[in-house]
Structure formats: C-alpha cells, structure tokens
N, C-alpha and C positions, 0 to 999 in steps of 0.2 A: 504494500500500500504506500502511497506518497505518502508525506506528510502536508499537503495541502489538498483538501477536497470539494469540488465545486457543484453544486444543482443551484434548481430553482425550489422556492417553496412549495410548489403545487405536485415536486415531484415525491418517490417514498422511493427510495433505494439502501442497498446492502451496503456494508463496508467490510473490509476484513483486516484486524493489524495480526502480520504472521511475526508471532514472537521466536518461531522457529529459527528464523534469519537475525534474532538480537542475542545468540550464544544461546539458547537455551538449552542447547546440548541434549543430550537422552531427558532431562527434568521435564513434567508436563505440570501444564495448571492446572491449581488445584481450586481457585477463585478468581473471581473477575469484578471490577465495579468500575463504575463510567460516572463521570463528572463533569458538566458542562456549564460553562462558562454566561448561560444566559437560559430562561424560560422562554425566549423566540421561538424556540423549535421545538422539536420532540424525538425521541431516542427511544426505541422501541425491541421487544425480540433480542437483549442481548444476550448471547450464548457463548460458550466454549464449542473449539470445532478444531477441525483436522485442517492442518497445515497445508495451502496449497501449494509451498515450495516443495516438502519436505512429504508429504503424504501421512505423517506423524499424529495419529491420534492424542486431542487436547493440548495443544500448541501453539493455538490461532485463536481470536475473538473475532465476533460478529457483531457487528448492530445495525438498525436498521433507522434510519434520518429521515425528516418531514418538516417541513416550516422554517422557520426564518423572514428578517425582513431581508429584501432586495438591498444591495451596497454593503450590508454590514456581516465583520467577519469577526468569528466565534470559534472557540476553542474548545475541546473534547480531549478529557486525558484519561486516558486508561488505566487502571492499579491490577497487578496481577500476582498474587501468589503462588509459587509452586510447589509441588508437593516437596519437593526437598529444600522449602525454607526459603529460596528468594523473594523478595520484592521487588518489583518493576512496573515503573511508568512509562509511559507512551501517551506524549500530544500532539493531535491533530487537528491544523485548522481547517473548518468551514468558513468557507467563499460563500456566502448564498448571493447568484444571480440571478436579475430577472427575467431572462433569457437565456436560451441555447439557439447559439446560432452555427446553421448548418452550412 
C-alpha cells in the first residue's frame, strides 16, 4: 500500500497495509486498531488478513473508507500487535477528492 491514498466521498473502497513487507518476519498479528485523525469519514470492516506480498496468513490489515470533505486531507494510523510481542504503527494519508478524472 502507498502511504498516500486518494477517492472521493461518494466512493467505499478497501485498503490493505501489508505489514509483511515492515520485517515482520515469520510473527503474525495478533491485534489491530485504526485511529483517525477526523469524524469526516468512516472506516469500516476492519480485519486481519493474508499478506498479499507474502501469501502469509495474519500479516496484512484491511479496512474499508467512505466520506470525507472534498480538498481536505486526513490521516489513518494503524497499531498492531503481534503474537510474539511487537508493536507497530503505520500512517496513512487520505487525499479525499472530488473527483476522479479519467
């Protein structure tokens, strides 16, 4: 996943951060919590999931994005514990535009 991610508010889409690719070695998570930076939007369905670098069962997070104002940009940080003890974060900005131009 970038660390910058862009829609519109009218859209609902997935996101993935593969923690596989930040060292996480053979360790899997064991918990997930998402924190955002503003009530403009909504954050939805967040799960632990399989790695799509790595194919590695409990490696990767999901969540799923809606809303926002048009021009303003907002942050989403991840906290992940793994079963063998570490903590990690990962933030990721939302772009919300009002438009996609093709």
């Amino acid at each position: 996943m970038t660390n910058v991610i862009q829609q519109t508010p009218t859209e609902l889409l997935d996101w993935t951060i593969d923690w596989a690719t930040r060292g996480l070695g053979g360790d899997t998570i064991a918990s997930s919590t998402f924190t955002q930076s503003s009530t403009d939007f909504t954050l939805s369905s967040e799960t632990i999931t399989t790695s799509p670098s790595t194919r590695a069962a409990d490696s990767a997070t999901l969540f799923w994005l809606t809303g926002g104002i048009p021009g303003q940009i907002y942050t989403i940080t991840n906290t992940v514990i793994t079963a063998g003890g570490r903590e990690m974060q990962e933030t990721v900005t939302y772009n919300c535009i009002s438009q996609r131009l093709v």
